[in-house]
C-alpha positions in Angstrom: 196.6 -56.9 122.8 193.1 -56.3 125.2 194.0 -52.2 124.8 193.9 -52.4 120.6 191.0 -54.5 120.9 189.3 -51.9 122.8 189.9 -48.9 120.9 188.5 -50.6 118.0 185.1 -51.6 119.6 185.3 -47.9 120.3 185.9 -46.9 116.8 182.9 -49.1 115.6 180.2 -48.0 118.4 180.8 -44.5 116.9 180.5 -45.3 113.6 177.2 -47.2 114.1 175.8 -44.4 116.2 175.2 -46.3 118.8 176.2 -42.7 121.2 173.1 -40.4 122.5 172.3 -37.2 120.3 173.1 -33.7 121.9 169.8 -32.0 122.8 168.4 -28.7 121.1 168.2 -25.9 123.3 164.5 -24.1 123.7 163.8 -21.5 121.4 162.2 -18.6 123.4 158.4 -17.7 122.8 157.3 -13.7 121.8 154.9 -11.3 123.6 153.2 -9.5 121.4 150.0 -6.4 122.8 147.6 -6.1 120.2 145.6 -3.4 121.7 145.1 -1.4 125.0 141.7 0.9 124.7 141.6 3.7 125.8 144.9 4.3 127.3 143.2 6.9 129.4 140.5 6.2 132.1 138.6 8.3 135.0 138.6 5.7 137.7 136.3 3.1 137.6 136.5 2.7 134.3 137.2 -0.1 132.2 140.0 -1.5 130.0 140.4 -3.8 127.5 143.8 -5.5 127.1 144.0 -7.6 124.2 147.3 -9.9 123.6 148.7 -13.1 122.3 152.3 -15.0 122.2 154.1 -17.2 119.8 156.4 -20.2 120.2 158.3 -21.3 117.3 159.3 -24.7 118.3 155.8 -25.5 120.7 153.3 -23.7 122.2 151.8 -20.7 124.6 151.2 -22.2 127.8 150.7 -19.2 130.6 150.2 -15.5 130.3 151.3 -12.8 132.5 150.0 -9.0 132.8 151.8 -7.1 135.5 151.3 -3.2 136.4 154.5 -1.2 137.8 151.2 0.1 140.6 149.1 -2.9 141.1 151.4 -6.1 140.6 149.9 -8.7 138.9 146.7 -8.1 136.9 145.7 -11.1 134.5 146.9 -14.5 133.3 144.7 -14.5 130.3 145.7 -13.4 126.9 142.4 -10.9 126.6 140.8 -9.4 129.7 138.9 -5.9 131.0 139.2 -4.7 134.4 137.8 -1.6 135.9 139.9 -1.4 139.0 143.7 0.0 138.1 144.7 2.5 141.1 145.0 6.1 140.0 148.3 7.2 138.7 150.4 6.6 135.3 150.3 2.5 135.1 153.6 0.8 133.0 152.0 -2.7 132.0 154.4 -5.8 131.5 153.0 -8.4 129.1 154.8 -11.8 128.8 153.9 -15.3 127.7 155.3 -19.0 128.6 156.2 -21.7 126.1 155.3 -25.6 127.0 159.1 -26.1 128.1 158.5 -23.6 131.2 160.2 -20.6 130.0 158.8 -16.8 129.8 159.4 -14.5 126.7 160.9 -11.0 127.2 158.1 -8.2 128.8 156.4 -5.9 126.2 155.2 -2.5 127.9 152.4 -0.6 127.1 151.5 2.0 129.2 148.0 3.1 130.7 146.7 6.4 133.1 144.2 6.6 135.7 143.2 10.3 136.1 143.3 11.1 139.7 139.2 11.6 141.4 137.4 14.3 140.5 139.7 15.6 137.6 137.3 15.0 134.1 138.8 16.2 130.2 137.8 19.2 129.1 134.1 20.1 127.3 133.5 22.0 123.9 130.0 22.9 125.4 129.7 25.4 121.7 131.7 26.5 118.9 130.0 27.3 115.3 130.2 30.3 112.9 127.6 32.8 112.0 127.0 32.9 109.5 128.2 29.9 108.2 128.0 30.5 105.0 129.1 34.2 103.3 130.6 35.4 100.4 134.6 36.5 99.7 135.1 39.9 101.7 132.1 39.7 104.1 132.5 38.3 108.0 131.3 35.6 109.7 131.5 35.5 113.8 132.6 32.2 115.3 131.5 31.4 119.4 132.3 29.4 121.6 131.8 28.1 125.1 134.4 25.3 126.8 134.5 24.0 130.4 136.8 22.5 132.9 139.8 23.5 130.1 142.9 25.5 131.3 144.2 26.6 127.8 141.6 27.0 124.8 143.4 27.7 120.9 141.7 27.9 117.6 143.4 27.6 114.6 144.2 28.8 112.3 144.8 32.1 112.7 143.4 33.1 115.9 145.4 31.0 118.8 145.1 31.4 122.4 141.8 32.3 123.3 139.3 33.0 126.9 137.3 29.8 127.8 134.1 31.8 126.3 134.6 34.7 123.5 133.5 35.2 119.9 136.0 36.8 117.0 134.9 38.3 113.9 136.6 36.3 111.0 136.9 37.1 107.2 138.4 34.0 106.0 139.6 34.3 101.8 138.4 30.9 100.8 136.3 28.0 102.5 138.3 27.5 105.9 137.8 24.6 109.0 138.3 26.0 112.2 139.8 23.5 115.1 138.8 24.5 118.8 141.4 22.7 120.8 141.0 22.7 124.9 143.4 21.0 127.0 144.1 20.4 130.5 145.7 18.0 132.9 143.6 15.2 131.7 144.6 16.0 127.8 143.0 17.8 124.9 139.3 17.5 123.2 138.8 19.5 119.8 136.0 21.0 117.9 135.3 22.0 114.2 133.2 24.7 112.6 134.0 25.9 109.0 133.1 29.3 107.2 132.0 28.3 103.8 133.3 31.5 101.4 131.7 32.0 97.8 133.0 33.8 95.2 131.6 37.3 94.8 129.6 37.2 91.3 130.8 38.8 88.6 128.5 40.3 86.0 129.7 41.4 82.0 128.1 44.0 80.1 129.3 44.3 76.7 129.2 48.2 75.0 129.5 49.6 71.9 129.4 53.3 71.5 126.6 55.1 70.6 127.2 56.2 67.0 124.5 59.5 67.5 127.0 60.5 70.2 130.5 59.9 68.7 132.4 61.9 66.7 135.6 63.4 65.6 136.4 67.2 66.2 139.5 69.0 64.2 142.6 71.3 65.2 140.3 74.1 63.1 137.1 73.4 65.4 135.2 71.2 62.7 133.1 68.6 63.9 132.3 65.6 62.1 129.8 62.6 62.9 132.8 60.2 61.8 135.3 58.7 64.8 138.1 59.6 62.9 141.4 60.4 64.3 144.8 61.2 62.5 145.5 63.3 60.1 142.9 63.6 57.3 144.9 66.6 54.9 142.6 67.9 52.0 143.8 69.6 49.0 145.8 71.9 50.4 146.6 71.7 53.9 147.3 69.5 56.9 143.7 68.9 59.4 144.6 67.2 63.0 141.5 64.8 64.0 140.8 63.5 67.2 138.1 61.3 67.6 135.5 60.8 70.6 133.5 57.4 71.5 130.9 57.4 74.0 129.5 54.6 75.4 125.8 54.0 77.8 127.0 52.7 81.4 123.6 54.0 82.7 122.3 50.1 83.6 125.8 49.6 85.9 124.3 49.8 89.5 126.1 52.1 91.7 128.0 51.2 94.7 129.4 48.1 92.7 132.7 47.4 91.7 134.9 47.6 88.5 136.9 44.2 88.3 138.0 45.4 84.6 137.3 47.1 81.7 138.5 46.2 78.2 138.4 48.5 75.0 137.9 46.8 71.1 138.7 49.4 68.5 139.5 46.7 65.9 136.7 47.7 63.5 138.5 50.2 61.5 139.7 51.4 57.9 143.6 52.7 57.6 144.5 55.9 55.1 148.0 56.0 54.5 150.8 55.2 57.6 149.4 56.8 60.6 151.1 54.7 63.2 154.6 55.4 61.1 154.1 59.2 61.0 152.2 59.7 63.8 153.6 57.8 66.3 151.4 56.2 69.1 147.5 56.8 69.7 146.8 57.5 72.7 143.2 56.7 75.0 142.1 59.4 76.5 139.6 60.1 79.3 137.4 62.5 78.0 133.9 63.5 79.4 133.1 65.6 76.4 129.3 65.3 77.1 128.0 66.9 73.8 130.5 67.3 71.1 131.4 71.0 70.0 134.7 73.3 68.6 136.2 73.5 72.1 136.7 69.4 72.7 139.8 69.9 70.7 142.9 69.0 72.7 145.9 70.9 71.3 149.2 70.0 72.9 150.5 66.7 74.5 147.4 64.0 75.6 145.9 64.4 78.6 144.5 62.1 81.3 145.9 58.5 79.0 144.2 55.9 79.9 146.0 53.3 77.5 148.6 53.3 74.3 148.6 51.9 70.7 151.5 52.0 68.9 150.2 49.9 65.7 147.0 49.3 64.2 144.7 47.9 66.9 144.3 44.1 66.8 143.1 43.0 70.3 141.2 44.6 73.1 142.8 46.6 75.1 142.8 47.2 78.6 144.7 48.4 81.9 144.2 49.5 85.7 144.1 53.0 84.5 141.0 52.3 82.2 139.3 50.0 84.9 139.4 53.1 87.3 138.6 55.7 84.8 135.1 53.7 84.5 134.8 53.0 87.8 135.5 56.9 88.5 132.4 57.9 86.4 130.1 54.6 88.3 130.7 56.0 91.7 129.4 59.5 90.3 126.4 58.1 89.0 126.8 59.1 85.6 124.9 57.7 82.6 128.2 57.9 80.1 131.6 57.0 79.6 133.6 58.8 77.1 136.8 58.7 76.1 138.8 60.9 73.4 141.8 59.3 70.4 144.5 61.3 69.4 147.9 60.5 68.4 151.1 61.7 69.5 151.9 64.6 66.0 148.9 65.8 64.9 150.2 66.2 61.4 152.9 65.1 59.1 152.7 68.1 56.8 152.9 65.6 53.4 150.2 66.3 51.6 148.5 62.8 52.2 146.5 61.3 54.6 147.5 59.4 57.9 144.6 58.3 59.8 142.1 56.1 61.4 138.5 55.9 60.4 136.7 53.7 62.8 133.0 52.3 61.7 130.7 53.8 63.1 128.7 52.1 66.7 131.6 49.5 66.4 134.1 50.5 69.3 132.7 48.0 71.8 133.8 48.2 75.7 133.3 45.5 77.8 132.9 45.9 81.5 133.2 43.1 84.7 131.6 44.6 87.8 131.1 43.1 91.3 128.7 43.7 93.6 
């Protein structure tokens, strides 16, 4: 009877809660290094450790920074010291919560550069000229101490402590002078600043007094006319010539491109059907006469029309034929039209007539 009664004075302590709660165990606090400046040092020089620590259920109550040289080197959150012993330093930061027990250790590491050893010094490095335009050089120097490898990029690479190299960069380039020894690496910049070259445009149209058409029978007309022009009673093969002023083109420049318009024009009958392609001839006829006549396939082509002429036209081959006559310091450039058959042998006309002083040639030169 005392045993039942007992257990149920047992049963009705629990159920009140009269028994002690179980305790919580202690969450650990958190190191955490907010900065370490500069994490390289001569000796005798100063630096600044900068941490704090968290403690989710209370709060920071010590701090610990340890070196793997010197031991112990702080117990504040923040300090600067100035006297770490030379060599590569491993530093241990912790922090203690109000119950007595230390986070985990956060490294950060720090080196002291052994006596007499100092980084390397750019003493010079610049272009000259700094500025110059596409295709010209520029030189860049330079003068480093206490370094043992020296590299410039890009393009260069390894290079003497002192030197100079002639550069001829494409576009606006930065060039990085990097020295490095045991102590690490300092860098340097200079740029070449690169223009384009200028380009002017001269637009031509042919000199009317000076063009011309010349026939398979040694005719010569004042008319650019080129095809096949039949009168009455026979077949007449035209070529026409177009000569054009390039006298104000400086020499020693050069030809970027050259374009040719012949789109000012009147058509008689199907040239370009019966007579196949026109051709652009280079032609240096100087004064027109019987002889200018080219019988045979076209000579020295310069370009090719196979329909009536709507847009300029223009190609490597014309761009050097100009340029050709610049470098020899002549005052024109001529050319010469003919098509692939002189004739169609039908009794009717097949040809070109272009007005007069209209052909037009433009030219892009470059200093």
């Amino acid at each position: 009877m005392k045993k039942s009664l007992f257990a149920v004075l047992v049963i009705l302590t629990l159920a009140a809660g009269c028994l002690p709660a179980a305790t919580p165990a202690n969450e650990l606090p958190t190191a955490y290094i907010d900065s370490v400046s500069p994490s390289q040092v001569s000796p005798g020089e100063t630096v600044a450790f900068t941490g704090h620590g968290i403690d989710p259920d209370g709060s920071v109550a010590a701090y610990r920074w340890r070196s793997s040289i010197d031991g112990q080197v702080s117990t504040s959150p923040t300090f600067e010291t100035s006297s770490l012993s030379e060599g590569t330093h491993t530093v241990w930061f912790s922090v203690q919560d109000d119950s007595g027990d230390w986070s985990e250790q956060i490294p950060c590491h720090v080196i002291v550069l052994p006596s007499g050893i100092v980084p390397p010094v750019a003493n010079l490095f610049e272009a000259d000229p700094p500025s110059v335009v596409e295709g010209e050089p520029s030189t860049l120097y330079w003068n480093v101490s206490g370094a043992s490898t020296v590299r410039i990029d890009p393009h260069i690479g390894d290079v003497a402590l002192t030197g100079n190299r002639v550069v001829s960069p494409p576009k606006t380039t930065i060039y990085t002078l990097t020295a490095t020894n045991e102590t690490g690496s300092v860098t340097a910049t200079t740029e070449v600043a690169v223009a384009a070259v200028p380009t002017h445009t001269v637009e031509l149209f042919s000199i009317a007094a000076e063009d011309g058409h010349v026939t398979r029978e040694g005719q010569v007309g004042t008319e650019p006319t080129v095809g096949d022009t039949t009168p009455v009673r026979s077949d007449v093969a035209t070529q026409a010539f177009l000569s054009f002023d390039i006298s104000m083109i400086p020499s020693g420049v050069t030809v970027v491109s050259a374009s040719l318009d012949l789109t000012s024009y009147t058509t008689f009958g199907n040239p370009f059907v019966h007579l196949g392609t026109m051709r652009v001839c280079s032609d240096q006829y100087g004064v027109l006469d019987s002889d200018d006549f080219v019988r045979g396939p076209a000579t020295g082509v310069l370009c090719a029309v196979a329909g009536t002429p709507s847009k300029s036209l223009a190609s490597d081959l014309l761009t050097h034929a100009v340029q050709k006559q610049v470098d020899a310091g002549r005052s024109r450039f001529q050319i010469r039209l003919q098509f692939e058959k002189d004739t169609h042998f039908n009794q009717e006309a097949d040809y070109l007539a272009l007005a007069e002083g209209a052909a037009r040639l433009d030219i892009e030169y470059q200093d």
